[in-house]
C-alpha positions as CSV (number, residue, x, y, z in Angstrom):
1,X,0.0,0.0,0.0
2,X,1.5,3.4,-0.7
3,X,2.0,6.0,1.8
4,X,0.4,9.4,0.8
5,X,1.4,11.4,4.2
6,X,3.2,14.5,3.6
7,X,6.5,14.5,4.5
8,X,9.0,16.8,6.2
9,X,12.2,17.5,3.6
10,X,15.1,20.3,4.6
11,X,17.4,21.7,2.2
12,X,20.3,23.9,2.1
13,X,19.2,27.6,1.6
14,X,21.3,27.8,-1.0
15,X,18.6,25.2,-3.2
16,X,16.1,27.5,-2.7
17,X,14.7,29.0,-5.6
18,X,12.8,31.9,-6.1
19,X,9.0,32.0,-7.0
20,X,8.3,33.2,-9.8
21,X,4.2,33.5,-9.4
22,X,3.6,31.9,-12.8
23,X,3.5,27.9,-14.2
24,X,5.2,27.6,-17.4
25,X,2.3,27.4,-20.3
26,X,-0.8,28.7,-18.8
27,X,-2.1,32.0,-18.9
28,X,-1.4,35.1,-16.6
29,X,-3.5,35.4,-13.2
30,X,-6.9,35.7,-14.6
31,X,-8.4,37.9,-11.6
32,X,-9.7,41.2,-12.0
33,X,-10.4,43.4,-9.1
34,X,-13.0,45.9,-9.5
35,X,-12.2,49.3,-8.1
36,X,-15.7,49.4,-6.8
37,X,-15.5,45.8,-5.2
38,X,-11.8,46.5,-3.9
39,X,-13.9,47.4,0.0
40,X,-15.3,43.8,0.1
41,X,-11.8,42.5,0.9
């Protein structure tokens, strides 16, 4: 049976890479915030 708990990993700072916000082949953030709306948050 396979074990789907997450697991713990540590790495070096120095692997660490930064986030770039955006996957490779699919489109830009596709929320809009209306200025009128911008109060509900």
């Amino acid at each position: 049976m396979k074990d789907n708990t997450p697991h713990d990993t540590e790495l070096p700072i120095a692997q660490l890479e930064e986030n770039k916000g955006q996957l490779e082949g699919l489109p830009a953030n596709p929320r809009n915030i209306q200025p009128d709306k911008i109060w509900k948050m």
